[in-house]
LUMKEDREN-296003 format. One record per residue (C-alpha): residue in one letter; y, z, x. Coordinates in steps of 0.25 Angstrom, whole numbers, padded with zeros to 4 digits, always signed. Example, Ala and Ser with C-alpha at 12.3 -4.5 7.8 and 13.67 -1.06 7.14 Angstrom:
! LUMKEDREN-296003
a-0018+0031+0049 s-0004+0029+0055 
END
This chain:
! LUMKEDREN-296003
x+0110+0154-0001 x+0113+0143+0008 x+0101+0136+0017 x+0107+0125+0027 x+0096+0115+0027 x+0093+0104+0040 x+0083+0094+0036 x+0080+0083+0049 x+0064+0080+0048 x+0066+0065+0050 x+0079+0057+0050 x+0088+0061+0041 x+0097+0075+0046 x+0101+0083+0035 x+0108+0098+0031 x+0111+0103+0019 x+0114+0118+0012 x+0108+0121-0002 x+0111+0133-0008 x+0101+0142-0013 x+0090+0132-0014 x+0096+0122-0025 x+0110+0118-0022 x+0113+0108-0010 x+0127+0111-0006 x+0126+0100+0005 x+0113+0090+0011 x+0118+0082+0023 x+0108+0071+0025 x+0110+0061+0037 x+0101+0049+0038 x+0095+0039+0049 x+0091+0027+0043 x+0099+0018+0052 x+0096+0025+0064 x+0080+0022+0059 x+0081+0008+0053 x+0079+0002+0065 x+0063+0008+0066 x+0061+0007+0051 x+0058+0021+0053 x+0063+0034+0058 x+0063+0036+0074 x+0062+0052+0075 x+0069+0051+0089 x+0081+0044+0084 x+0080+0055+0070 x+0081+0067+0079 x+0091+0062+0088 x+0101+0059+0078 x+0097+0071+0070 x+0101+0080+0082 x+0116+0071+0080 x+0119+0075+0065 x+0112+0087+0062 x+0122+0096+0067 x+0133+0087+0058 x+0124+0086+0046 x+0124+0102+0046 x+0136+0103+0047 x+0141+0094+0036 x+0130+0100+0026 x+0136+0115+0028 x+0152+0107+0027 x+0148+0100+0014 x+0142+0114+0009 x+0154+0119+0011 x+0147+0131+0017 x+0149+0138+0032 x+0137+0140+0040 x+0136+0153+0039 x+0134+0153+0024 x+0121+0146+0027 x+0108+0156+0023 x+0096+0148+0030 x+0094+0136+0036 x+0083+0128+0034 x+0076+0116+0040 x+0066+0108+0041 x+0057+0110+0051 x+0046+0099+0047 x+0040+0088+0045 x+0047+0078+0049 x+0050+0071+0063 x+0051+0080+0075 x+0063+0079+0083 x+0071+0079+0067 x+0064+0093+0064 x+0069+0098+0079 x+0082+0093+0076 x+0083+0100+0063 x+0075+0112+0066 x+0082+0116+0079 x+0096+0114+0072 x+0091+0124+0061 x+0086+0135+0070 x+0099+0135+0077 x+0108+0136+0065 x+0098+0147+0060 x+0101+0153+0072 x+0116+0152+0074 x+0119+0155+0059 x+0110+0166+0058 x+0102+0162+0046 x+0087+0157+0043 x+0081+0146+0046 x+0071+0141+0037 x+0061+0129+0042 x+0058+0120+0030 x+0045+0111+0028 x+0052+0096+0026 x+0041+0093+0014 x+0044+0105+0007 x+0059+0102+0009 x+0057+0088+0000 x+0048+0096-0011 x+0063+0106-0013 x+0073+0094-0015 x+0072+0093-0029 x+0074+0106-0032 x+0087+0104-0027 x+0092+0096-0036 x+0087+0107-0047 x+0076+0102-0053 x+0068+0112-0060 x+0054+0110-0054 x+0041+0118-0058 x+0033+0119-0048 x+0021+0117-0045 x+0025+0101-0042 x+0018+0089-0032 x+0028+0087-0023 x+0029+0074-0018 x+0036+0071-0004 x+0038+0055+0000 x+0047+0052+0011 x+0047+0045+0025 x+0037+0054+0031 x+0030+0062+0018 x+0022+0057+0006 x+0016+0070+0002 x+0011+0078-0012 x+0013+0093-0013 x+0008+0103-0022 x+0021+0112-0025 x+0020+0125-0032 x+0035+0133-0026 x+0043+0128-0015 x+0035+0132-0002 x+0021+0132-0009 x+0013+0118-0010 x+0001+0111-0007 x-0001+0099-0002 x-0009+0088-0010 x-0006+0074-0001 x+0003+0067+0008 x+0003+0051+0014 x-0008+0048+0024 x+0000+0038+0033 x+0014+0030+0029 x+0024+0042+0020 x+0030+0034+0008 x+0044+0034+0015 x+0037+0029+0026 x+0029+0017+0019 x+0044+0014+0012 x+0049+0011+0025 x+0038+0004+0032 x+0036-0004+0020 x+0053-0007+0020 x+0050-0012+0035 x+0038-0021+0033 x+0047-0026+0022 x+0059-0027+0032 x+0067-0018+0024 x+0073-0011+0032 x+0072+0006+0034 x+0070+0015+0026 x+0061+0007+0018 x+0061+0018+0004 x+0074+0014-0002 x+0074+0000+0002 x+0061-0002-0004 x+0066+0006-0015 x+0077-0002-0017 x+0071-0017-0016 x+0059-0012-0025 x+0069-0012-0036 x+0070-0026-0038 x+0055-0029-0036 x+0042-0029-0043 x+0031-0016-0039 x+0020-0023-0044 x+0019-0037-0036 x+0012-0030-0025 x+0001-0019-0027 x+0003-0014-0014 x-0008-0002-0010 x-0009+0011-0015 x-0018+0021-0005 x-0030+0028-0012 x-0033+0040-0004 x-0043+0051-0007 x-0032+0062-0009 x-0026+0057-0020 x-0013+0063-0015 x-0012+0056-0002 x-0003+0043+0002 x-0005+0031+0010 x+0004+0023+0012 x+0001+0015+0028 x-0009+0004+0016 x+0004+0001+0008 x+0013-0001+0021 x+0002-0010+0027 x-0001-0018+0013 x+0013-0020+0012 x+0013-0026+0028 x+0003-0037+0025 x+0007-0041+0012 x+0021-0045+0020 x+0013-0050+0030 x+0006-0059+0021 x+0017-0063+0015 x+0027-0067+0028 x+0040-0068+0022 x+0045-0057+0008 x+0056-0063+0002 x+0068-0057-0004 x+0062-0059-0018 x+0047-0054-0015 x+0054-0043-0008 x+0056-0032-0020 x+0042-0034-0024 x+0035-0030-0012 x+0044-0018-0009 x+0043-0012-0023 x+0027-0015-0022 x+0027-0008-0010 x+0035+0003-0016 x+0027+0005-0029 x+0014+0007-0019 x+0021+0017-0015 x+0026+0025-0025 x+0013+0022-0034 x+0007+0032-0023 x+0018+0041-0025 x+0018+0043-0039 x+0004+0043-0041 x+0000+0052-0032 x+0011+0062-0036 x+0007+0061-0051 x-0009+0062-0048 x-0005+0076-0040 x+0005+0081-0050 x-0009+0079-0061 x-0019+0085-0051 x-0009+0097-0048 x-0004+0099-0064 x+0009+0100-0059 x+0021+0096-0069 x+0030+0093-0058 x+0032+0081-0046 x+0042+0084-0036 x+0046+0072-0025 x+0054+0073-0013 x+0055+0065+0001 x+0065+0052+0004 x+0056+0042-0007 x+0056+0052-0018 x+0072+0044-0018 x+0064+0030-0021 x+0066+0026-0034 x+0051+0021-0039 x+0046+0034-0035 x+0055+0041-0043 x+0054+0031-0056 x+0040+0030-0055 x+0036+0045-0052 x+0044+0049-0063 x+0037+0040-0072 x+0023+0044-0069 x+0027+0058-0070 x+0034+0055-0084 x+0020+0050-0088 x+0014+0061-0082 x+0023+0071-0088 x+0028+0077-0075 x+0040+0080-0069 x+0044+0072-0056 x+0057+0077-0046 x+0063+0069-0037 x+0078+0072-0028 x+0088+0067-0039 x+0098+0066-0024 x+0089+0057-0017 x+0095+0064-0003 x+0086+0075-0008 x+0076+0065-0007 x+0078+0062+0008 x+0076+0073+0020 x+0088+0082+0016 x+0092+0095+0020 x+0094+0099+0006 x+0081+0101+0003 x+0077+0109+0015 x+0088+0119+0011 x+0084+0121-0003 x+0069+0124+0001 x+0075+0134+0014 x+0082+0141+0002 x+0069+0144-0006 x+0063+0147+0008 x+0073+0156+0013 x+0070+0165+0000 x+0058+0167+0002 x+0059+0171+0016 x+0053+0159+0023 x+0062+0156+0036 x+0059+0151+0049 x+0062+0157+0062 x+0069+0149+0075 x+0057+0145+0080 x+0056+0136+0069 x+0050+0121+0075 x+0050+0107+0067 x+0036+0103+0062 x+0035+0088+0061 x+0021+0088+0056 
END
């Protein structure tokens, strides 16, 4: 069975057709990074406007590198939300109309759900239940995961996401955009312990805060007027390891509360490299089992992910009709 997924909840526009859940026979994924750098940030106008430019192409050349025609195609799924309005409308609106020209189903898919399927693409045996852990530009949320489309929810960030605090703190740090893999980078090199930037204590345990860490780090730079190239590694990877401290921490205490044997990480941070080294490590002494994307493009926004869960959907009979509307919230 082949699903045509369209992925476009925030800047990247993205198709891609998976075969019967596990194998991706083509994920398309154009990005905006440039078009965004100038803000420091993602200006939706400018995202839907240039979504509405490359979708069609993007669609196109995922069915082309499949090697498939279009009518081979069983379903089509998209997502339908969250993310930014006028990018779900773009995405949604091209769906329902393939849907309807091609005769097929269309199958709205939930963007957060989307990040909990990527691993399984990569055909990692994972026994569920799990705490699923999204972190991204817009997410930092645990889940309780017993099957694909049944899980609870157990805490989410209160201001800043974790991609987000990345990319405000990259830009305090004149940086440039986006902030997680250039902080990722320079922390390399630097030392995580020469600043004990904050760590939020909030009464749920398995909520984030990140708006303290972001101010923290503004006044220490204030302070200190001008970071030189030297002092420069240290402060990023202080900043960083605040960061991820809350991550891991919280993700290993909800996998102990839940008994769960399992962690399973998705979103555009899980690619950072001190998440992935130091959740693996608590999870080693923990005796759990920790995924992340091995293709960090499964990491970002992708379409991949959103056709291998509209496969598993489309099973059980779960399909939308043309009505169908993008839910940003």
């Amino acid at each position: 069975m082949l699903i045509l997924g369209i992925e476009t909840s925030c800047d990247e526009t993205s198709a891609s057709v998976v075969e019967n859940g596990k194998i991706v026979l083509s994920n398309i994924i154009t990005s905006q990074d440039e078009i965004h750098a100038p803000f420091g940030g993602v200006v939706p106008e400018l995202a839907s406007r240039k979504q509405l430019e490359s979708i069609g192409w993007v669609t196109r050349e995922a069915i082309k590198r499949a090697k498939i025609n279009s009518s081979q195609i069983d379903a089509i799924a998209v997502t339908y939300g969250p993310g930014l309005a006028g990018s779900l409308l773009t995405g949604v609106e091209f769906a329902k109309s393939l849907s309807y020209g091609l005769s097929v189903p269309l199958i709205g898919i939930n963007h957060i759900e989307a990040h909990l399927y990527a691993n399984f693409l990569e055909g990692h045996k994972i026994k569920f239940p799990y705490i699923g852990l999204i972190i991204s530009g817009g997410h930092t949320s645990l889940f309780y995961v017993k099957d694909f489309l049944d899980y609870s929810f157990l805490g989410q960030t209160r201001d800043d996401a974790c991609g987000e605090a990345f990319d405000k703190g990259a830009q305090i740090l004149k940086l440039g955009y986006p902030g997680g893999p250039v902080i990722d980078r320079i922390s390399k090199t630097g030392n995580p312990s020469t600043i004990n930037f904050p760590r939020a204590k909030l009464e749920n345990p398995f909520d984030f805060s990140f708006s303290g860490l972001k101010t923290s780090l503004l006044r220490y730079v204030e302070k200190k007027g001008k970071i030189t190239k030297k002092e420069l590694p240290d402060i990023a990877a202080s900043f960083q390891e605040a960061i991820v401290d809350a991550l891991v921490k919280k993700t290993i205490l909800a996998a102990e509360y839940k008994k769960t044997e399992a962690i399973v990480v998705g979103g555009g941070v899980a690619a950072n490299s001190r998440v992935r080294i130091k959740m693996q490590n608590e999870a080693n002494r923990k005796d759990l089992k920790v995924y992340f994307p091995n293709q960090l493009k499964l990491c970002t926004d992708n379409a991949a992910m959103v056709a291998g869960l509209g496969y598993w959907m489309f099973r059980k009979d779960i399909v939308s009709s043309l009505s169908l509307d993008a839910k940003p919230n």
